[in-house]
PyMOL Python script that loads the backbone (N, CA, C, O; Angstrom):
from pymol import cmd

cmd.read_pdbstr("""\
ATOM      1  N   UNK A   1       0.840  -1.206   0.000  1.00  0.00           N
ATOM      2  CA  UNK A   1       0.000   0.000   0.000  1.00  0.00           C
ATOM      3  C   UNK A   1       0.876   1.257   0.000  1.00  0.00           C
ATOM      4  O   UNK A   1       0.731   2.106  -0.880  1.00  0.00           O
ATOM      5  N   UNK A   2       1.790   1.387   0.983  1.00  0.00           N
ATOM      6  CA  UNK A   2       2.765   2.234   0.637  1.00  0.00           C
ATOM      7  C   UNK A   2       3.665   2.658  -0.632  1.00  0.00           C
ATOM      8  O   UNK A   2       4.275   3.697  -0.888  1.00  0.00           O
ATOM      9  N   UNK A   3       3.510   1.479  -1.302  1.00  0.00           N
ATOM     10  CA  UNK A   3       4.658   1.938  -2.256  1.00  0.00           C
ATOM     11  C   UNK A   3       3.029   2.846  -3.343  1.00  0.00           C
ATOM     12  O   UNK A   3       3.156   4.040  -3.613  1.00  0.00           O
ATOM     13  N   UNK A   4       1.884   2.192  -3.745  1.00  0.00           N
ATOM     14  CA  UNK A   4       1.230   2.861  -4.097  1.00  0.00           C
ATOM     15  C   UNK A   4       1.021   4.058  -4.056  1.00  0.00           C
ATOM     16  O   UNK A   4       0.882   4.702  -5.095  1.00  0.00           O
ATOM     17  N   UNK A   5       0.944   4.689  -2.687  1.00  0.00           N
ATOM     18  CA  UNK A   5       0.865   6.503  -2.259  1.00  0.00           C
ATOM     19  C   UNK A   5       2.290   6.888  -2.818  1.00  0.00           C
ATOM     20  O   UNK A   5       2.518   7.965  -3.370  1.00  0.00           O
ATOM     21  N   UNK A   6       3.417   5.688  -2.573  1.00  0.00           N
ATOM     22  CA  UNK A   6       5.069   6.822  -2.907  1.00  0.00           C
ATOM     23  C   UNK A   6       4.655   6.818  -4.283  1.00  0.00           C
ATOM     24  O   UNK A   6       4.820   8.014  -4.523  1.00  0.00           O
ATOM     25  N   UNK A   7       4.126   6.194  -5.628  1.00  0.00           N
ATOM     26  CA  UNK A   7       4.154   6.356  -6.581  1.00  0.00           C
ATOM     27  C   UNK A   7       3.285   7.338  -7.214  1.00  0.00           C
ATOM     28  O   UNK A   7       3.667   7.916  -8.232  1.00  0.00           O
ATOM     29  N   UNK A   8       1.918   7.623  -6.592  1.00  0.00           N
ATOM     30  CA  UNK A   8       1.154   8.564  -6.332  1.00  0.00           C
ATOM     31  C   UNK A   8       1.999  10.017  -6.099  1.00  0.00           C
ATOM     32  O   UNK A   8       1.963  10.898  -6.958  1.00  0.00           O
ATOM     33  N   UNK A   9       2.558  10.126  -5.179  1.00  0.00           N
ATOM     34  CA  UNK A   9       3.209  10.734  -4.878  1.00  0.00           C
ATOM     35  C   UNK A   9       4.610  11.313  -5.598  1.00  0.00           C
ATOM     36  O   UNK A   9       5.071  12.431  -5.370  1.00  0.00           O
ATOM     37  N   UNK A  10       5.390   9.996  -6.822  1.00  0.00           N
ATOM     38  CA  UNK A  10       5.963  10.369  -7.415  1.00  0.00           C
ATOM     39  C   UNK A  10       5.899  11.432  -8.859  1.00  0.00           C
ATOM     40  O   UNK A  10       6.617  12.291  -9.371  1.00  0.00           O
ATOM     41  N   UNK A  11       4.473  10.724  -9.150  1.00  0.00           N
ATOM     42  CA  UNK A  11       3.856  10.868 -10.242  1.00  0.00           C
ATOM     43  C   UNK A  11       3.017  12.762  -9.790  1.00  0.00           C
ATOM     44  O   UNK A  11       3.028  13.754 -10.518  1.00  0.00           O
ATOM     45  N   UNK A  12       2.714  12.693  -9.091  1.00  0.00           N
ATOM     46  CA  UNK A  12       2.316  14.346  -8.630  1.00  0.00           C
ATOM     47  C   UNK A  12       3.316  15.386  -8.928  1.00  0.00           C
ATOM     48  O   UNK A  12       3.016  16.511  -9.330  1.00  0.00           O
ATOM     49  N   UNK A  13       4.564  14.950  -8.709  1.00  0.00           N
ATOM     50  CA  UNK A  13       5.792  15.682  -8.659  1.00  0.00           C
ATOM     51  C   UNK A  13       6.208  15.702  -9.538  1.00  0.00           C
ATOM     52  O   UNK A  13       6.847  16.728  -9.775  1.00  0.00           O
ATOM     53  N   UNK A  14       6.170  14.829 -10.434  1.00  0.00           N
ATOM     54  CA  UNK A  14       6.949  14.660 -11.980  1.00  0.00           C
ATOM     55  C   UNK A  14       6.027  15.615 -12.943  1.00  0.00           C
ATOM     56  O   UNK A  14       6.413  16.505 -13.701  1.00  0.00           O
ATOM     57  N   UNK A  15       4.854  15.218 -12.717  1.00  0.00           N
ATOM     58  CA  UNK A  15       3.406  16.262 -13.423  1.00  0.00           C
ATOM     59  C   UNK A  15       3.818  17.881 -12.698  1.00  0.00           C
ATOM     60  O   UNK A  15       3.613  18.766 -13.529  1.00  0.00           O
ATOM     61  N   UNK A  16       4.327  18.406 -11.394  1.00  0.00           N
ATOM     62  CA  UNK A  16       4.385  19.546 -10.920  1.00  0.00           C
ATOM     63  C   UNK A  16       5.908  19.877 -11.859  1.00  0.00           C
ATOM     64  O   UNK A  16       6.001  20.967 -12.423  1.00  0.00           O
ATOM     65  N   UNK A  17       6.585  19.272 -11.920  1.00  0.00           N
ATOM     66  CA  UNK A  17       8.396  19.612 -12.392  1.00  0.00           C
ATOM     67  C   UNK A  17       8.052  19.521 -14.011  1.00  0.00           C
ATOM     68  O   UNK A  17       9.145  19.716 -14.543  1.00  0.00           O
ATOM     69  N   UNK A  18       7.284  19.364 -14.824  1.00  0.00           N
ATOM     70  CA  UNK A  18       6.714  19.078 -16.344  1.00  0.00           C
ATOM     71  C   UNK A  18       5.846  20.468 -16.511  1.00  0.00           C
ATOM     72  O   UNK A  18       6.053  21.232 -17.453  1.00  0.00           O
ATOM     73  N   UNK A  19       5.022  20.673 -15.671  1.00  0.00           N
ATOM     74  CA  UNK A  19       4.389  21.916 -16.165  1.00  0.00           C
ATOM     75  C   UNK A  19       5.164  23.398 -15.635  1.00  0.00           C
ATOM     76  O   UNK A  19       4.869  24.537 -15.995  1.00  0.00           O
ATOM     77  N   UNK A  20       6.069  23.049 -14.822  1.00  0.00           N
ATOM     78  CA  UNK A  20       6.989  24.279 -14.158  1.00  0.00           C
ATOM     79  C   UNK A  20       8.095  24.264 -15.442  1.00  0.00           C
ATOM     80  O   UNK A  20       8.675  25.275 -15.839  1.00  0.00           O
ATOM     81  N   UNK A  21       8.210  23.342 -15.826  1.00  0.00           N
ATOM     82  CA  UNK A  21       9.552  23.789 -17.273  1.00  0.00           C
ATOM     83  C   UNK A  21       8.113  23.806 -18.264  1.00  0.00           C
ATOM     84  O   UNK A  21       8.153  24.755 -19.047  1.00  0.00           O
ATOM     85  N   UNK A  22       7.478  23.379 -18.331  1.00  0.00           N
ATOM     86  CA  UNK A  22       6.395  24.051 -19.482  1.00  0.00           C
ATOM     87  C   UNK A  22       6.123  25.505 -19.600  1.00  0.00           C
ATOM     88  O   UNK A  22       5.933  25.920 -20.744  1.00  0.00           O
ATOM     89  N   UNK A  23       6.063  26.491 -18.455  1.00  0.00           N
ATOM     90  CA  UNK A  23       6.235  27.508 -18.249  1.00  0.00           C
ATOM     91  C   UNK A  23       7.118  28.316 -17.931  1.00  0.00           C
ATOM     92  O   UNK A  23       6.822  29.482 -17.674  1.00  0.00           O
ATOM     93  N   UNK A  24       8.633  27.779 -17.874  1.00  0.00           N
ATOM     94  CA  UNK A  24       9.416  28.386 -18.111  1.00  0.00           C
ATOM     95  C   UNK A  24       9.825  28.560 -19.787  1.00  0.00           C
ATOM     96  O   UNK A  24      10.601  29.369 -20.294  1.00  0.00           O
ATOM     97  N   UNK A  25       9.114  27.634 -20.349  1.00  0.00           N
ATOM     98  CA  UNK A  25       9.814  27.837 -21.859  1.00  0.00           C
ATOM     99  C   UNK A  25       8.816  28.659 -22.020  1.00  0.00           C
ATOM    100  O   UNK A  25       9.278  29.770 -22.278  1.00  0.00           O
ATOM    101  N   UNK A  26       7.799  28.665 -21.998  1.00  0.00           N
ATOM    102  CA  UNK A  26       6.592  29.607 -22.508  1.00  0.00           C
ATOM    103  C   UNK A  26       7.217  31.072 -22.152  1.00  0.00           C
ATOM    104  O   UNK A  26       7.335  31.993 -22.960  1.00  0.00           O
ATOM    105  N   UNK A  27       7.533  31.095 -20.998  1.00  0.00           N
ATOM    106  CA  UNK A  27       8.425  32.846 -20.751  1.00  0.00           C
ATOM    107  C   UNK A  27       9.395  32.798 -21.525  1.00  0.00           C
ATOM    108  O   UNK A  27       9.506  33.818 -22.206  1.00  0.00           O
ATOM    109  N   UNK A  28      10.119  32.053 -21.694  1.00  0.00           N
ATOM    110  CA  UNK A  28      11.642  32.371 -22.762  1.00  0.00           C
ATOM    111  C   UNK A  28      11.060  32.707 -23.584  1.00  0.00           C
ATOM    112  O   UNK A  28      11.523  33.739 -24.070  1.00  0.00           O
ATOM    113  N   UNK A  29       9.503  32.065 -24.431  1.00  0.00           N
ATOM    114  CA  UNK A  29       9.476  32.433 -25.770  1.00  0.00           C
ATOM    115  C   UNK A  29       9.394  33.587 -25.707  1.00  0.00           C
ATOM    116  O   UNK A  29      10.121  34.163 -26.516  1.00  0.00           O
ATOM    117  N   UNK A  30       8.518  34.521 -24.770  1.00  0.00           N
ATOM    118  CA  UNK A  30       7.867  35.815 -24.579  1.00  0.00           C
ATOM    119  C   UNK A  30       9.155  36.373 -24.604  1.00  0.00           C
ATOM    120  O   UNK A  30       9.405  37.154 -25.522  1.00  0.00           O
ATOM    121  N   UNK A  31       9.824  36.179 -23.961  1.00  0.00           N
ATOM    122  CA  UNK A  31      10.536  37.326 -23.485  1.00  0.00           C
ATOM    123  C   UNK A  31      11.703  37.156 -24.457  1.00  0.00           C
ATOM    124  O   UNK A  31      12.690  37.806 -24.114  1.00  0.00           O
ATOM    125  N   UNK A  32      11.850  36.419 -25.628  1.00  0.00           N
ATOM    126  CA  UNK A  32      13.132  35.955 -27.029  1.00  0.00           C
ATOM    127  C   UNK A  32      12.062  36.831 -27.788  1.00  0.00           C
ATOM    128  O   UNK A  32      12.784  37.523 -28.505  1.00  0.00           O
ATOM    129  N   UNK A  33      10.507  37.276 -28.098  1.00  0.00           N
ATOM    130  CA  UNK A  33       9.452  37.650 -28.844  1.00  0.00           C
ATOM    131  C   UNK A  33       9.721  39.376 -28.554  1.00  0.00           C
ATOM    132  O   UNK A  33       9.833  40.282 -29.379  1.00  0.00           O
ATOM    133  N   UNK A  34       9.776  39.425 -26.901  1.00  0.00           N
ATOM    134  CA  UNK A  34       9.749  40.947 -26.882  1.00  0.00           C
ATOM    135  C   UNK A  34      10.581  41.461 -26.927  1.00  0.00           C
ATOM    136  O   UNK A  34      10.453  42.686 -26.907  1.00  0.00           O
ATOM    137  N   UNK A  35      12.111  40.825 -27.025  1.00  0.00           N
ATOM    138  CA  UNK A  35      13.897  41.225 -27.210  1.00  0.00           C
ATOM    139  C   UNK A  35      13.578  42.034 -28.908  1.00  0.00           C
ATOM    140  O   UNK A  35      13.590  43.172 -29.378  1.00  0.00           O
ATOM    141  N   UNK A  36      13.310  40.615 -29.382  1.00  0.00           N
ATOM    142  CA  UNK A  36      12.961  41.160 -31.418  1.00  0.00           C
ATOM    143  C   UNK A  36      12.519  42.061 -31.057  1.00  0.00           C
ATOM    144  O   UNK A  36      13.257  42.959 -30.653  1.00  0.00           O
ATOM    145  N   UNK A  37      11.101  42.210 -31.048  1.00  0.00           N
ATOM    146  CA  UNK A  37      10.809  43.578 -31.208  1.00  0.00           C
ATOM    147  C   UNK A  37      11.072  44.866 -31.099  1.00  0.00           C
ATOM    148  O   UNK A  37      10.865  45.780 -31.897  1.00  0.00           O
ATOM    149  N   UNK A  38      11.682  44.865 -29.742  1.00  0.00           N
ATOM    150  CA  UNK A  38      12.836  45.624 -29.317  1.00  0.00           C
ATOM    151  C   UNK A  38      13.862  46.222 -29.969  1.00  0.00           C
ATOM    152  O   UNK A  38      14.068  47.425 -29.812  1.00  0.00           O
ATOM    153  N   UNK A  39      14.758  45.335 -30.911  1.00  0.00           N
ATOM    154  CA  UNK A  39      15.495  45.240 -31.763  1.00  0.00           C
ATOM    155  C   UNK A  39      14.910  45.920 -32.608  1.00  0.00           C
ATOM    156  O   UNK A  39      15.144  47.094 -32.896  1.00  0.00           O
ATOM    157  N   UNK A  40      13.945  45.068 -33.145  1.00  0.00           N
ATOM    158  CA  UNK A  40      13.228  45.983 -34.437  1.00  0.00           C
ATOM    159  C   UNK A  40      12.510  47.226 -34.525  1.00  0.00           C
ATOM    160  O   UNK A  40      12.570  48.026 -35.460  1.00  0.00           O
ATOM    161  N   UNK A  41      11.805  47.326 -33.445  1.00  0.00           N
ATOM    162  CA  UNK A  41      11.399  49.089 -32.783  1.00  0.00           C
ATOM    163  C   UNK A  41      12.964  49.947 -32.341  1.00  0.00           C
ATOM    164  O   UNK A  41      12.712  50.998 -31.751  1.00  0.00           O
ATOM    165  N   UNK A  42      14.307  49.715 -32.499  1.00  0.00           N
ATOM    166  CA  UNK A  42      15.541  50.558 -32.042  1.00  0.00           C
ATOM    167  C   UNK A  42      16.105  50.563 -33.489  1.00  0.00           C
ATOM    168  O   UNK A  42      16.853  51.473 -33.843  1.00  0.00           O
ATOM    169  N   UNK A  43      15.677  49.334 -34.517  1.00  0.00           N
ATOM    170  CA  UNK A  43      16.756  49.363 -35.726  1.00  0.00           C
ATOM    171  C   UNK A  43      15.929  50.774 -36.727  1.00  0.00           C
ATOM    172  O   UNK A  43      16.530  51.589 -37.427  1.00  0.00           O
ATOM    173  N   UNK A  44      14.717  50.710 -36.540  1.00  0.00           N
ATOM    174  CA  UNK A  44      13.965  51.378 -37.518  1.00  0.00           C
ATOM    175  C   UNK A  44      13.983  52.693 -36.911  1.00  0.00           C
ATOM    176  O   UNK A  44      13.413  53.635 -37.462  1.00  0.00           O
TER     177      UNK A  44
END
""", "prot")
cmd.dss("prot")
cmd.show_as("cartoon", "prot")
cmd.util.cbc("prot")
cmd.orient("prot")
């Protein structure tokens, strides 16, 4: 029964550490999206 909850338990954490780098790439994109622009609103 125990090892059931630790796997429960593993599986919670692996799903929490998967959507925390899911949203860190989602900010890189933003913030690699608003650098360009940047660029391109200073080149012009």
């Amino acid at each position: 029964m125990n090892i059931i909850y630790f796997w429960c338990f593993v599986n919670s954490l692996s799903a929490g550490f998967f959507s925390l780098l899911h949203i860190i790439v989602i900010v890189k994109n933003e913030v690699q999206v608003v650098e360009r622009r940047k660029r391109i609103w200073y080149n012009y």
